[in-house]
N, C-alpha and C positions, 0 to 999 in steps of 0.2 A: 784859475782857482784850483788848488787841488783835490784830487777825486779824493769822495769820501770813504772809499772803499780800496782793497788792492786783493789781487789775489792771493793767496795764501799757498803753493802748489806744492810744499812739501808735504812727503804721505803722514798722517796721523800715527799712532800706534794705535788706535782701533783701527780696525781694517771696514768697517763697517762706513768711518767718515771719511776715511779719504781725502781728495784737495774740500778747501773751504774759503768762505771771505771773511775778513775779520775790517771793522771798524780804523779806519788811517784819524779818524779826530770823532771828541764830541757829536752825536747827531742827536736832533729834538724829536720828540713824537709830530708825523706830521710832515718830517723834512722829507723827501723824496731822492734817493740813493741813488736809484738804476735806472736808464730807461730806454729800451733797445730793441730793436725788431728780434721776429725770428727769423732763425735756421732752414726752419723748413716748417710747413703747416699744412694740413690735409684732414679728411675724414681718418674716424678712428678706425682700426682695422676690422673691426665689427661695428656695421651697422645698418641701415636701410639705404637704397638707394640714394642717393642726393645729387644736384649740381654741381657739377666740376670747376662750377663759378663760382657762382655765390653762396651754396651749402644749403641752399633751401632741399627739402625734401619732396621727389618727384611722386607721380602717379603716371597712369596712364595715357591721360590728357595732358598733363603739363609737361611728359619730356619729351624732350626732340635729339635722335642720336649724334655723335657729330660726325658731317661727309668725311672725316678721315681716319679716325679709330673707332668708333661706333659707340664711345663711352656715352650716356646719357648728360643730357643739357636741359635748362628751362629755359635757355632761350633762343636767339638766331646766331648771324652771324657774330654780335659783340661775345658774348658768352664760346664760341667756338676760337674765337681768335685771340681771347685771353692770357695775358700773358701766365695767372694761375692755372689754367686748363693745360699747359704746355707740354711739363714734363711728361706725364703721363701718354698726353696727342703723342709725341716724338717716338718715346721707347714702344709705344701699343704698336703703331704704323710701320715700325721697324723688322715689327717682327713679321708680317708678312698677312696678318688676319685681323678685323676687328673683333671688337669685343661685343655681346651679344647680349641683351638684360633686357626681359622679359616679365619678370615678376617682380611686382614694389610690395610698400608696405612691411617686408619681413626684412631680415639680415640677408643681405647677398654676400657668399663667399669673394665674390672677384674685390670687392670693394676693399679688401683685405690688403692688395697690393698698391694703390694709389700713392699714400703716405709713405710708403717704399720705396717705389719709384720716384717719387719727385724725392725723395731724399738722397737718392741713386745717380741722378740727373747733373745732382749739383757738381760732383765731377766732370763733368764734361763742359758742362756753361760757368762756373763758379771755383775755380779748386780751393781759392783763399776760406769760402764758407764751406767748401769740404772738407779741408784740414780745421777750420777748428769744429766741424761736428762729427769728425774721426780720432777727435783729442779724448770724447767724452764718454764717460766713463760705461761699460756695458755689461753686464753679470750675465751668466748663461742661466737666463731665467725660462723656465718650459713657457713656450706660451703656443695658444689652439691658432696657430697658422700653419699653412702650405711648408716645410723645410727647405732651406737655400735653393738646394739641387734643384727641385721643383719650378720656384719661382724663376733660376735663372735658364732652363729649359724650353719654359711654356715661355716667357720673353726673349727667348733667345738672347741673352746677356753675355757677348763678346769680353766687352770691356772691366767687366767686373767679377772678382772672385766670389765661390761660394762663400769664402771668409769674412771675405766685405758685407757679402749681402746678410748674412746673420749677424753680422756687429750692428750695420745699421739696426737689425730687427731690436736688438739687445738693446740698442742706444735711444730706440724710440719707446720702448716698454720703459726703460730706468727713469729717462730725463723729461718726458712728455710732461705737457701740463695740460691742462681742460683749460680750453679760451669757448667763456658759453657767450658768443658774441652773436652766435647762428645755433639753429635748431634744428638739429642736434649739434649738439657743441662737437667742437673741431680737436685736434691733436696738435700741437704747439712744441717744438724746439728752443732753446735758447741757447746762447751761450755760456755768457758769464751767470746768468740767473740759474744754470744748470749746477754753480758751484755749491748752491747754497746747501747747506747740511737740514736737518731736522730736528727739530726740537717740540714736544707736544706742548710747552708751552712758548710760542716763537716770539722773538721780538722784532719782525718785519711783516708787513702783511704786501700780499703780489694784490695787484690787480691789472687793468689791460685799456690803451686806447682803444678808440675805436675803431682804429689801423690796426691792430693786432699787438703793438708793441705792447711789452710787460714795465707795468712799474713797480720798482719796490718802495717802500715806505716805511720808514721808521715806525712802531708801532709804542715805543716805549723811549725811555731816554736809552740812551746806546753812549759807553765810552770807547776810548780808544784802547784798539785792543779786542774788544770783545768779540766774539764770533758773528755775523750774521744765521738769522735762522728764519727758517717757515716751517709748517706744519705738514708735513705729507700725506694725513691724514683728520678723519674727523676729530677737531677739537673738541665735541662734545660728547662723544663716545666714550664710557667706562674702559680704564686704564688696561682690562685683559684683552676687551674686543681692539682695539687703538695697536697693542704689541703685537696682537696675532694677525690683524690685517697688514701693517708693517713689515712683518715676516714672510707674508702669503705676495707679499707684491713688490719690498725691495729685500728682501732676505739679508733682514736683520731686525733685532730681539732692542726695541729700546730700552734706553736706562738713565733718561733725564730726569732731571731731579723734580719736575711733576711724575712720573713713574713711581719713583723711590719715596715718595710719600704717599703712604695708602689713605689719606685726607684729599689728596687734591686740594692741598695748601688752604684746607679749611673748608671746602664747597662738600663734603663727602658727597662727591660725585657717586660714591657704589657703595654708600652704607646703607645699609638696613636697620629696622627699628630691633631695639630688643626686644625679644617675645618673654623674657621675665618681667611680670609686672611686681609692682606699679611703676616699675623701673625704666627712666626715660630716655634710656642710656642709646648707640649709635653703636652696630658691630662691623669690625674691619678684622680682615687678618693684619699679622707685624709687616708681612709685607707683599708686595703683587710679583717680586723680581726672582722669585724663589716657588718652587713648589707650592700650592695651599693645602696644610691641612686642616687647620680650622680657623674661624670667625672669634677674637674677642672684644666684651661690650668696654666702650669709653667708661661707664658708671659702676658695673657690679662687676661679680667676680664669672658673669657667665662667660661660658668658652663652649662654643657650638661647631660641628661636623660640616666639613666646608662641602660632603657628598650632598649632605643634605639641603646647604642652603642654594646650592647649583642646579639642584633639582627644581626648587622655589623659581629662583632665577628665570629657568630656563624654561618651566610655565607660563610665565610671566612675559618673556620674551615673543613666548608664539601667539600669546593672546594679542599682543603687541602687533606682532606681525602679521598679523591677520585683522585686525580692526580697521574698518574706514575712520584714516583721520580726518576723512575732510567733514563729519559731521560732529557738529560742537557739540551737541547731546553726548552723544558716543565718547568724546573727551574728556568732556565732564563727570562721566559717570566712570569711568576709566581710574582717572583722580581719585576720584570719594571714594571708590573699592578699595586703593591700594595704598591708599594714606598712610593707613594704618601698620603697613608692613613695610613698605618703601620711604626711607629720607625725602625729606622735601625735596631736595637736590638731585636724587640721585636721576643718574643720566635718562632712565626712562621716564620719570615725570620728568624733567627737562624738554626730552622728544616731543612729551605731546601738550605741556605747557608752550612751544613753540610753534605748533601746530595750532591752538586753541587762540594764543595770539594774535597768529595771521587772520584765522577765521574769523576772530572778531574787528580787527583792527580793519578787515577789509570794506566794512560795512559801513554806511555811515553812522557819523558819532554819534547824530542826533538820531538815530531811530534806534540805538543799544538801550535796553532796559539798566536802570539804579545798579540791577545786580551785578549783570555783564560789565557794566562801566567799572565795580569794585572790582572786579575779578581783573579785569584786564592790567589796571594800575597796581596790584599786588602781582599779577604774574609778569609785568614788566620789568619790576621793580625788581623782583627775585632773578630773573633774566639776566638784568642788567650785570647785579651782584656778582653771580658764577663769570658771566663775560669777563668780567673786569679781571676777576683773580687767575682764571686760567687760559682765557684766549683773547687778550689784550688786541690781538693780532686780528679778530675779527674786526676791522672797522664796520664792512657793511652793515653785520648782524648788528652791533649796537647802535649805528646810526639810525637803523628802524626801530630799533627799541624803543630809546632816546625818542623816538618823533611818536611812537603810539604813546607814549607814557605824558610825554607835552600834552596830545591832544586831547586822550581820555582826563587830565587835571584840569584843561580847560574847558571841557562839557561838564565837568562834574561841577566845577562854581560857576557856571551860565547856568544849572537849574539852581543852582541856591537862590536864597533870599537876601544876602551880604551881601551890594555891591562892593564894599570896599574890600572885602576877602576876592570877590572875582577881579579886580585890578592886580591884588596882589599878587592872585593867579597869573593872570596873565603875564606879571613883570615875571615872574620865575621862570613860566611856562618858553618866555621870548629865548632865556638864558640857555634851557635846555635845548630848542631850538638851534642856537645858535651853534652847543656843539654839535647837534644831531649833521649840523650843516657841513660844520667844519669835518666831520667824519666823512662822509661823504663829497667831499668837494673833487675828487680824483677819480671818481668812478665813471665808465663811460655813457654816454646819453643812450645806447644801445642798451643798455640796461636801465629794468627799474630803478634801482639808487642813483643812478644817474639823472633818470628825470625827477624824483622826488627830491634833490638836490635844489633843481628851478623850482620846485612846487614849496619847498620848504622857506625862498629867500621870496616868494608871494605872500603866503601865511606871517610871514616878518613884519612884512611892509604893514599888513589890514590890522597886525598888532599895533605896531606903531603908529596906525593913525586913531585907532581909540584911544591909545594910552595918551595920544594928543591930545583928544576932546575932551580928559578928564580932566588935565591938569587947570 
């Protein structure tokens, strides 16, 4: 069969895109593209202690060093003789001293080099997986680690250049992905999945076996021809914060066509109300890709000071930032305050409309009061919406939507007094189900969406044997 995909290795004339993969035939929402281990995978260069196995995070009881580097373990000998523990065992041992870790709990500097070194390694044991993770692409982006000279000093690195060992550093900052399959999530390489460009609106969504491997997934109809994309960052982040984070971590300034629309193709993800009344109007600048100097309204002729609505913003922002959202009080009243000046849409009621969601959808159905129950099926429902038009690519996010929005329809007509409206419920409720399912069906059991996947095709089945006993 031929692959649905090829690479694309001629350079762009953005310099920004570089190689990319484009579509070789038709692909459906759903179809699965890629699917391929990694490169290389390790702790992120910052972080707490962890297992050199398994990625659990250690304390004082639970690590044990290991007899030949001294790197920390949580376990015995399986865990020391690992063939993941290796890289790191070889080059540490080599160099003539173990390594020494006394303090958990906080970021350790040494843990810095692990995901280095086994990326280092793989020339020695692997050169085939070292030429193609020498292929890809590396920006000389500053980043808070140890410089070459250092690392290849204090390891005594014969065999490798300082040039080597900062490309690698470059190649794991550029192409890394977050595999949250362990806690704290791990640093991830790929190959061909390293081709894929950016787009903040994507039409592939990645996810991860439970072996590490990446899969891509069609997230939308795809023809031939067309680019592959993911998101490299938060899809649901307002279009300034999305370009500046982009800038600040692959240094470059996006300009996809959800950018160049200061609508956010209709969700006004970053409008604000009009403060002219009675005027019900939504203010946007012409545009995000350019300077802002001012805000004008969809309905009237107002045109407002973009100092000042930055200032608004940027209040808004730290109250934001500073609030528990894990308390649904706190949420709610978050909400009612800023109704009035914030878009339904816009990205920070999003934030904690998603937050309010979870809190509520975590609880069970039946002990949500009338209100919660309303609230939840109008903030799913609104959820869903923005998903749909800007981050198609989210499968997980809407599969949980998707399955709170079923279950709060289906408590809501179990208290009614209609049996026949709560059948009818129920036949709907089965449908959305269904896709909530099918979104999910790719996610690993390692994850919630993976088990609420099995939990979703049980709740099917206890549908289907009522809808039996009615007929």
């Amino acid at each position: 069969m031929e692959s649905p995909f090829k690479v694309a290795l001629q350079l762009c004339n953005d310099a920004s895109l570089g190689r990319y993969l484009v579509a070789t035939r038709p692909l459906s929402p759903g179809e699965i593209i890629l699917k391929e281990p990694p490169l290389v995978r390790g702790p992120f260069l910052h972080t707490v202690p962890v297992c050199l196995h398994c990625g659990k995070i250690l304390d004082n009881t639970s690590s044990r060093p290991c007899s030949k580097c001294g790197w920390p373990l949580c376990g015995g000998e399986a865990c020391e003789n690992s063939p993941t523990h290796q890289p790191e065992c070889v080059l540490t041992t080599a160099k003539g001293s173990q390594i020494n870790i006394k303090n958990f709990g906080i970021p350790h500097p040494n843990y810095q080099f692990v995901t280095i070194l086994r990326a280092l390694h793989l020339k020695q044991t692997s050169p085939e997986t070292w030429r193609k993770l020498m292929q890809l692409q590396a920006y000389p982006i500053s980043m808070n680690i140890a410089p070459p000279n250092f690392i290849c000093n204090f390891f005594k690195l014969k065999d490798w250049s300082e040039g080597e060992v900062m490309k690698i550093c470059g190649i794991l900052t550029v192409n890394g992905h977050e595999l949250p399959l362990t806690h704290p999530p791990q640093l991830v390489v790929y190959d061909r999945a390293s081709y894929l460009e950016h787009n903040c609106r994507a039409n592939c969504t990645k996810t991860f076996t439970d072996e590490g491997e990446i899969l891509l997934i069609a997230s939308e109809e795809i023809q031939e021809g067309d680019h592959l994309s993911i998101c490299y960052t938060d899809p649901f982040w307002g279009v300034e914060n999305r370009r500046q984070h982009l800038f600040q971590t692959k240094e470059f300034w996006c300009i996809c066509d959800r950018c160049d629309d200061p609508s956010e193709f209709g969700t006004h993800l970053n409008s604000i109300k009009c403060p002219n009344r009675p005027c019900d109007g939504l203010l946007l600048p012409k545009s995000f890709l350019q300077e802002v100097s001012a805000w004008n309204c969809d309905k009237c002729d107002g045109i407002f000071s973009n100092n000042n609505i930055s200032l608004l913003l940027g209040k808004i922002g730290q109250e934001l930032a500073k609030m528990p959202k894990e308390d649904p009080k706190v949420c709610k009243q978050f909400l009612k305050k800023h109704e009035k000046v914030l878009g339904p849409h816009h990205f920070y009621m999003v934030d904690v409309k998603m937050a309010l969601s979870h809190m509520l959808a975590s609880q069970n159905f039946e002990d949500l009061s009338e209100g919660d129950l309303k609230l939840l099926l109008q903030i799913t429902g609104e959820l869903r919406m923005v998903a749909e038009k800007i981050a198609p690519a989210e499968r997980r996010f809407l599969g949980l939507i998707l399955y709170r929005f079923a279950k709060a329809s289906i408590e809501m007509a179990r208290r009614g007094e209609n049996l026949e409206e709560f059948y009818s419920t129920l036949t709907k409720s089965k449908e959305t189900l269904m896709e909530a399912r099918d979104l999910l069906k790719n996610e690993p059991s390692l994850l919630q969406e993976g088990r609420m996947h099995l939990q979703i095709g049980l709740e099917m089945k206890l549908i289907d044997d009522l809808l039996t006993k009615n007929k």
